[in-house]
N, C-alpha and C positions, 0 to 999 in steps of 0.2 A: 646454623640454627639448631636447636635443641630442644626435645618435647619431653618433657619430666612429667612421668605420670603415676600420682598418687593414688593407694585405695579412696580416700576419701575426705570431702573440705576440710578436716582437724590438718591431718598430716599434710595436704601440699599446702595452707597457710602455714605450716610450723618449718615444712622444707621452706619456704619462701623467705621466713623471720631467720631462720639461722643464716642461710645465703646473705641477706643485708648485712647479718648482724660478723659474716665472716669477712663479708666487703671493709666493711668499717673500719674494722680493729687490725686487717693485714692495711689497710692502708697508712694507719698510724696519726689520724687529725693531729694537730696542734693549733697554734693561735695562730700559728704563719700559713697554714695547710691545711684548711677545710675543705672535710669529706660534703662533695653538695648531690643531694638526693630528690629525686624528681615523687611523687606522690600521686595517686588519684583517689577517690571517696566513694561511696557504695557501699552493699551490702557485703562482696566478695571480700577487701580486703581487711575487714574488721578482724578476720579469726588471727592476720598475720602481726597487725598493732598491738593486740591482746598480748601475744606471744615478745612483741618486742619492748612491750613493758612491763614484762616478766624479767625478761633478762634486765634492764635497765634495775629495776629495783631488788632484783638480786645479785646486784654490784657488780655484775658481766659486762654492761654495755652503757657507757656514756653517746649523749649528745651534745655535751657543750660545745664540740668543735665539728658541728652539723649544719649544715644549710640546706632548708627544705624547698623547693619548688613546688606549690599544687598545681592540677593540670586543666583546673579550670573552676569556675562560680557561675551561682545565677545573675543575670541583671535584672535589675529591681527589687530584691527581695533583699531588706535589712541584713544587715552584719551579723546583729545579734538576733535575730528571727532562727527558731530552731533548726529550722529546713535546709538554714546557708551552709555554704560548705566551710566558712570562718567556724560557726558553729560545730559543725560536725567535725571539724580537726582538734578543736580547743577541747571539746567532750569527751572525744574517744581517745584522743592520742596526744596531745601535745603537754596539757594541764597533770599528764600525767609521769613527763620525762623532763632530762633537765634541759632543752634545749632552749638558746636565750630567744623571745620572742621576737627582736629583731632579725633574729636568721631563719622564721619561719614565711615564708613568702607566699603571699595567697593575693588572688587578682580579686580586683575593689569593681564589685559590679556595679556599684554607685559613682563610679568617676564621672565627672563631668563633661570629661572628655574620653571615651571611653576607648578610642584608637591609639590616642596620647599611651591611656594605661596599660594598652597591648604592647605599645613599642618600647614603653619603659621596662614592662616584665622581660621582656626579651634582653634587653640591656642590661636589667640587671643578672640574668644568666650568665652573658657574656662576661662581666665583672668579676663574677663571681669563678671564671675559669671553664664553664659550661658543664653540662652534669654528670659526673660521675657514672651513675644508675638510676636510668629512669624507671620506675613500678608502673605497670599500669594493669586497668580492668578493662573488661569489652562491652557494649549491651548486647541481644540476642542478633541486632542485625550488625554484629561487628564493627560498628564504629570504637574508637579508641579516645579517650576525651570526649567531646562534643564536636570530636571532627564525623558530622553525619554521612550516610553513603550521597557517594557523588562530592566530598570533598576533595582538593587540590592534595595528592598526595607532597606535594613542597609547599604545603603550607606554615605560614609560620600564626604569630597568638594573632587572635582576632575575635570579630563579634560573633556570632553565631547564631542562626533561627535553627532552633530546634522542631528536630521532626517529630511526627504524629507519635509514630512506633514507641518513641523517649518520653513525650508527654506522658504516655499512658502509662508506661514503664516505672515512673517516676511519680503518678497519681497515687500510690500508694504512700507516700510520705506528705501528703498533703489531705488526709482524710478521704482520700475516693474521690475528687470533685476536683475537674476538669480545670475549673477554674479559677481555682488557687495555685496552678501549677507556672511556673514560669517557662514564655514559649522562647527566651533569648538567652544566652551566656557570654561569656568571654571566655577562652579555648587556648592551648598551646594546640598548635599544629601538627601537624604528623612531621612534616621537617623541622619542626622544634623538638619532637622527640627522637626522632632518626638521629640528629646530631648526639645525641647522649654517646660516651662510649660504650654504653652495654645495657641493655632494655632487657626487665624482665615482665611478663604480660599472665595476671594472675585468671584463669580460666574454669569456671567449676560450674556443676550442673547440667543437670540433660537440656536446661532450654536453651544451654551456650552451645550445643554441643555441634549443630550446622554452622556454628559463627566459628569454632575450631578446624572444621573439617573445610571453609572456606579460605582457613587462612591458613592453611599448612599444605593441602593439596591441590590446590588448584592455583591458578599464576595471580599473579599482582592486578589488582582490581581497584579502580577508586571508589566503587558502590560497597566495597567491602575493607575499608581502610585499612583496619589489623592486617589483610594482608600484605601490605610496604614493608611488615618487619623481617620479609623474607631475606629482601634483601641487605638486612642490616648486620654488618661484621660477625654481632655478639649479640644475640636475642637467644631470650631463652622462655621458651612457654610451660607453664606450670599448671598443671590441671589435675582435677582428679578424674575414677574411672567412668563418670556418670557421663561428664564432657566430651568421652572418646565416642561414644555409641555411634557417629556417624562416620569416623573413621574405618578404613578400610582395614582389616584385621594384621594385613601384611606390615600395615603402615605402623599399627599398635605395637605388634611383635619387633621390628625393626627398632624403634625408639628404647623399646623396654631392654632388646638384650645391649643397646648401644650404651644405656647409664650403667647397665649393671658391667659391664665391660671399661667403662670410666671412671667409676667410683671405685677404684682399687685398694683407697685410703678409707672405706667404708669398715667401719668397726666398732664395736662396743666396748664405750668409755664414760666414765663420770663428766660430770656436768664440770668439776675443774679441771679435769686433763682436755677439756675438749677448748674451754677456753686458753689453757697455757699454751695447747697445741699452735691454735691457732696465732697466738701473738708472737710465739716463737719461729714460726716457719717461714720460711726463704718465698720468693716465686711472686708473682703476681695475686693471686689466690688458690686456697685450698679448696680441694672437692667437697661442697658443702653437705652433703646430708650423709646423715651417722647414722644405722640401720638402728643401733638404741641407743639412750643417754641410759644410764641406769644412775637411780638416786641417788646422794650421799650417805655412806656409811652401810649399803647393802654388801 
């Protein structure tokens, strides 16, 4: 496990977009070989989409040979109704890279069969090779997806009644009023996500900040889902400094001199020697964050 921690939400969504965007391009897609990337929706990961359609249109980072997984929808609540989360990927991120819309994979909360379209998303994971890198966000009581506290830590996609805490949490996109809010979803699991080979869990804000210190310090909880990824080979938590305030100070210091002591490859380079770097070098992946990019032609 790994707690990267940033001054502040610009910089760990911008640590988070280079991290994908170094996944990506060391892994090398093609048409035989898609890179498949797990996704979740919120306020937190907007700053890191921004950033990756930054690079996308500054000819850094293709998606044509990307296959996305979202990590959940509302049920009920139209496709193209603003609030869905079809919506909210089409808006923020998708309409805005090239990646072809049949590889963007988002659960239909309007299925008829809505167990049917659990077992099918799951399958099509499976097909697809299982995921690469899964991204994910938390709400204040750590759940991860719509898997709420008191979910089956081996769970896989399914329906989901959402809790009070979420409703309200979530009232804010829906004009303040309770009951335009959708109380059901459909959900990947916590062991839908577990199986990813490498999960990264994007964490910011002081109201995250007891949903971080439950899931780093303290043991494996099913009231507290985020914490499962303790146990996962290759999690990495990304936070900034507002998220630590409930960490124990030893714990903060420990994390901090651990990346600056692993980032060895950390150094100030242009925005093209960082992507030549990257597409050129050996290894599994490079150490993703570069203390500056400095502009071209500085």
């Amino acid at each position: 496990m790994r707690l990267v921690i940033l001054e502040d939400y610009d910089q760990a969504s911008e640590w988070a977009a280079k991290y994908i965007c170094n996944r990506i391009i060391q892994f090398k897609p093609s048409e035989g070989k898609y890179f498949t990337l797990g996704l979740p929706t919120g306020s937190t990961p907007l700053g890191c989409y921004k950033k990756l359609i930054e690079y996308h249109k500054n000819g850094d980072l293709s998606f044509k040979y990307v296959k996305t997984f979202n990590m959940d929808e509302y049920v009920g609540l139209p496709r193209n109704h603003p609030e869905s989360y079809h919506s909210y990927m089409w808006n923020n991120f998708f309409k805005h890279i090239d990646i072809d819309p049949n590889n963007a994979h988002i659960l239909d909360g309007n299925a008829l069969d809505l167990q049917a379209e659990c077992d099918a998303f799951e399958k099509k994971i499976e097909e697809a090779g299982g995921i690469e890198l899964f991204v994910g966000g938390i709400g204040p009581d750590g759940h991860i997806a719509f898997n709420e506290p008191g979910s089956s830590l081996s769970s896989r996609t399914r329906l989901k009644t959402l809790a009070m805490d979420t409703i309200l949490a979530n009232a804010k996109y829906f004009d303040g009023d309770l009951s335009k809010v959708p109380t059901m979803a459909l959900t990947v699991g916590v062991g839908t996500v577990m199986d990813a080979r490498e999960v990264m869990i994007l964490i910011t804000g002081a109201h995250k900040a007891f949903a971080l210190y439950k899931a780093i310090e303290e043991g494996v909880n099913h009231m507290w889902t985020v914490s499962a990824f303790q146990q996962h080979p290759r999690t990495i938590f990304v936070c900034d400094e507002d998220a630590t305030l409930e960490l124990r100070v030893k714990t903060v210091k420990y994390f901090k001199v651990f990346d600056k002591l692993s980032s060895h490859q950390t150094c100030s380079i242009s925005k093209s020697q960082w992507i030549q770097k990257l597409k050129t070098s050996e290894g599994p992946y490079v150490k993703p964050y570069f203390e500056k990019i400095i502009p071209e032609g500085s």
